[in-house]
BAFI-3210 file (N, C-alpha, C; in Angstrom, 3 decimals, decimal comma, padded with zeros to 6 digits):
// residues 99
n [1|2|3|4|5|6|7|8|9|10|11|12|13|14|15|16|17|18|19|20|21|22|23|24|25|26|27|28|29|30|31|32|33|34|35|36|37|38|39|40|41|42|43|44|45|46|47|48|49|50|51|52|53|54|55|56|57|58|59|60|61|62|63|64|65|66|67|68|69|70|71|72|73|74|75|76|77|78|79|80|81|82|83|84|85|86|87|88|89|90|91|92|93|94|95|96|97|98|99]
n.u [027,450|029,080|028,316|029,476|028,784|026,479|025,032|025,672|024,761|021,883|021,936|022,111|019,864|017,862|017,256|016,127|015,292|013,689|013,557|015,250|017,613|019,926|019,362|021,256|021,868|022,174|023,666|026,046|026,134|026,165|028,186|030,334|029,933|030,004|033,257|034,240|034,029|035,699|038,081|038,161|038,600|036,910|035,623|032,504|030,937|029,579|028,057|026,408|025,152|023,398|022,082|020,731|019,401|017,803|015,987|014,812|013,174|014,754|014,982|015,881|017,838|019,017|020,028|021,996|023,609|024,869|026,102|027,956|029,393|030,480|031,679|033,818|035,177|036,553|038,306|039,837|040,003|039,324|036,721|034,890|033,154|030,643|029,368|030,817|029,968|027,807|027,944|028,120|029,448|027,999|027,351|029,832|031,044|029,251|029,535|032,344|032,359|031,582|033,714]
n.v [133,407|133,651|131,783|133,023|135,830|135,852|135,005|137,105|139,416|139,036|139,110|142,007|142,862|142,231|144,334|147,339|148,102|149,610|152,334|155,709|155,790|154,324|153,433|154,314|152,059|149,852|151,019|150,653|148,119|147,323|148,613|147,109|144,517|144,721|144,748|143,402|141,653|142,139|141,991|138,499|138,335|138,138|140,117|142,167|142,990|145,671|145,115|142,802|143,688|145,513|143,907|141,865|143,964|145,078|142,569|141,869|144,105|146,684|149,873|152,088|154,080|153,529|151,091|151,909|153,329|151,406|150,021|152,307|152,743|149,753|150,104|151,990|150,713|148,467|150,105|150,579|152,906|154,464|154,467|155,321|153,816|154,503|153,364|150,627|148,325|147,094|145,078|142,553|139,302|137,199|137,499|137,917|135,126|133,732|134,218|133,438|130,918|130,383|130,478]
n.w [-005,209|-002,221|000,107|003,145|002,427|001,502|003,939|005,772|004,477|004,620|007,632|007,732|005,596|007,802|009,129|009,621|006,808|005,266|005,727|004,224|005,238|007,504|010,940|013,782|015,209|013,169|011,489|012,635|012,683|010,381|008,853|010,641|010,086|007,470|007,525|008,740|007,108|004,760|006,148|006,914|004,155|002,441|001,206|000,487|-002,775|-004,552|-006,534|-005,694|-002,922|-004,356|-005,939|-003,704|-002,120|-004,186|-005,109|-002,605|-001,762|-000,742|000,575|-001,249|-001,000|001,357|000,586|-001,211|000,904|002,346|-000,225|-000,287|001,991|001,557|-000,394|000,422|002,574|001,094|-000,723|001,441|002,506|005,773|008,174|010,079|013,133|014,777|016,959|018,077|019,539|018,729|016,816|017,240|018,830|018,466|015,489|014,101|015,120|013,608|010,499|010,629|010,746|008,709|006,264]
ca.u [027,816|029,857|027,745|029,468|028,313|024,546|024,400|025,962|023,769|020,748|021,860|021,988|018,495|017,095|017,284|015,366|015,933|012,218|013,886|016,401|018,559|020,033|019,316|022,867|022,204|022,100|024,167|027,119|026,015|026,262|029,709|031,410|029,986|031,514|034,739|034,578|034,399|037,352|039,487|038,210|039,627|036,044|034,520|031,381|030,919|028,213|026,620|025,512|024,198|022,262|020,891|019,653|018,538|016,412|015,281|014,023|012,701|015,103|014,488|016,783|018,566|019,237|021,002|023,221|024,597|025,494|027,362|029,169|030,145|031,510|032,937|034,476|036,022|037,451|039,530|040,958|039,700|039,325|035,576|033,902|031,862|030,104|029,030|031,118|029,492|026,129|028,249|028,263|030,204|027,357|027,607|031,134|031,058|028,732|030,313|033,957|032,356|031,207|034,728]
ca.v [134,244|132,484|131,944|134,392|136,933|135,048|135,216|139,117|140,177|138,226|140,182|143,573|142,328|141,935|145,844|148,341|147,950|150,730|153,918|155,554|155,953|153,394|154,269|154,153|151,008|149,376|151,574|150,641|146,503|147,113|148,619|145,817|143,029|144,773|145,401|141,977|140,807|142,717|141,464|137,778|137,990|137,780|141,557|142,395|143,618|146,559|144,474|141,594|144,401|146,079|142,885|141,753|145,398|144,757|141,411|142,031|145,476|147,069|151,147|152,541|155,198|152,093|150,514|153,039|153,507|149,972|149,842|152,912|152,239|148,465|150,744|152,162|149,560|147,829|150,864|150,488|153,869|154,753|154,255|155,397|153,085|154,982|152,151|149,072|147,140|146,405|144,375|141,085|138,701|136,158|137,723|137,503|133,941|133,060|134,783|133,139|129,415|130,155|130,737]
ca.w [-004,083|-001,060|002,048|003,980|001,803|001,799|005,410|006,083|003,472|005,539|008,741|006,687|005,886|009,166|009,697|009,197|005,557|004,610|005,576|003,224|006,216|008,795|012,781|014,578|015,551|012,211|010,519|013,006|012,921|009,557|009,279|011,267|008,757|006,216|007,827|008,984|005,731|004,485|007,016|006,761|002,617|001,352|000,431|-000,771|-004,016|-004,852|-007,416|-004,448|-002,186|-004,583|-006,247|-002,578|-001,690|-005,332|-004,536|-000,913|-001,349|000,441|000,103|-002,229|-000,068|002,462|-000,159|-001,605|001,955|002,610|-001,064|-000,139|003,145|000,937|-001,428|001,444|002,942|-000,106|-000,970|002,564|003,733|007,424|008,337|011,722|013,392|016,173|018,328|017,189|020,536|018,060|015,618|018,204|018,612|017,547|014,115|013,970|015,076|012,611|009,649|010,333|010,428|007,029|005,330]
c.u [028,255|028,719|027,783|028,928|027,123|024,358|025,124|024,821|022,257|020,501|021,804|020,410|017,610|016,980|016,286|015,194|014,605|012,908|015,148|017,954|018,992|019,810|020,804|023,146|023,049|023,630|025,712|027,341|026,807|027,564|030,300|030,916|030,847|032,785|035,368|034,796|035,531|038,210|039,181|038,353|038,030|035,001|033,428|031,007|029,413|027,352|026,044|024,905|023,023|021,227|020,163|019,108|017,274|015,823|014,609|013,265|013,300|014,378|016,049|017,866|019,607|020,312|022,481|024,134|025,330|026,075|028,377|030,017|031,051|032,574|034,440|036,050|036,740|038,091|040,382|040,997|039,348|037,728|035,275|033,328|031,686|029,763|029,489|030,981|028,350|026,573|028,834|029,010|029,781|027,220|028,558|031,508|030,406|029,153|031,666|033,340|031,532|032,181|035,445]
c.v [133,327|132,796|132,485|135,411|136,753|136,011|136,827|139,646|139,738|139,279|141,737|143,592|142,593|143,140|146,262|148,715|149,233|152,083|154,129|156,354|155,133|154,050|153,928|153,146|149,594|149,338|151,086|149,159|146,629|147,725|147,726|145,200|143,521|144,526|144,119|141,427|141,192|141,829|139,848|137,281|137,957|139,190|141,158|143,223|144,711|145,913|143,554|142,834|145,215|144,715|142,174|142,458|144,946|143,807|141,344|143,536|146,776|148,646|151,334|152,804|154,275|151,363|151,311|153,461|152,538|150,088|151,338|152,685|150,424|148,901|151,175|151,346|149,033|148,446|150,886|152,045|153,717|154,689|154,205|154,452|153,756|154,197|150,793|147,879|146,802|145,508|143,429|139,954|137,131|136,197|137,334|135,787|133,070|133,151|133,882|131,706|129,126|129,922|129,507]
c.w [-002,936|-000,016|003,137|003,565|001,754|003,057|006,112|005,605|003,926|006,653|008,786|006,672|007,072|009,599|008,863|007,878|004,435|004,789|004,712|003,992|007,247|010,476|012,782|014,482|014,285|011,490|011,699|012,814|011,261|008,689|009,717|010,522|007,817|006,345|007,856|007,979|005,686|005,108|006,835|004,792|001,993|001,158|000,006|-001,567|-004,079|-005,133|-006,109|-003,574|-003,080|-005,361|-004,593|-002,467|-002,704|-005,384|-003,214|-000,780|-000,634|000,186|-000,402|-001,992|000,712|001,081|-000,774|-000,387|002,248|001,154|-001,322|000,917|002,534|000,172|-000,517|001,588|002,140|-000,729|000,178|003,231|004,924|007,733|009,564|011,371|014,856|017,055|017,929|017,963|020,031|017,213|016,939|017,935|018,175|015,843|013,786|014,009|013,893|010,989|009,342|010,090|009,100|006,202|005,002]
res [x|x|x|x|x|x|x|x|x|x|x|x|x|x|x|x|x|x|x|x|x|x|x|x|x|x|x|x|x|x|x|x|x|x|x|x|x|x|x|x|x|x|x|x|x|x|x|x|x|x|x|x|x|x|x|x|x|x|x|x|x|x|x|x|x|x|x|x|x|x|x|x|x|x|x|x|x|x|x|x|x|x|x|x|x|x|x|x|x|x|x|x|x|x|x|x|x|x|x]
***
């Protein structure tokens, strides 16, 4: 797995990752990584989110949203992000000096 995809999948992580629903907050941070990916050429694949989700415990539910919202994205559908000021520009920074 490339290191950008490590460390997204880290900050995905770092949420609320027990309920089988993201809060806003999350669920919008976690939208822009994806997106970000996309646009920086390196997607992430279902299988890597659900093998982290299954390696870290994530909750189930929680997972299946994050690899649709990837699915999403990697067909190049249109994807709200309700608050796209939680996906920071320290993420972003850290993300691109991975590639």
């Amino acid at each position: 797995m490339p290191a950008v995809i490590d460390k997204a999948l880290d900050f995905i992580g770092g949420m609320n990752t027990s309920e089988p629903v993201p809060q806003s907050m999350d669920e919008s941070t976690a939208k822009g990584i994806l997106k970000y990916l996309n646009e920086l050429g390196t997607p992430v694949s279902a299988a890597d989110i659900t093998a982290r989700g299954d390696r870290d415990g994530w909750n189930a539910g929680f997972t299946q949203k994050v690899v649709g919202w990837a699915e999403k994205v990697g067909s190049g559908d249109h994807m709200l992000i309700k608050n796209p000021e939680y996906f920071s520009d320290y993420i972003r920074e850290e993300l691109r000096a991975l590639v």
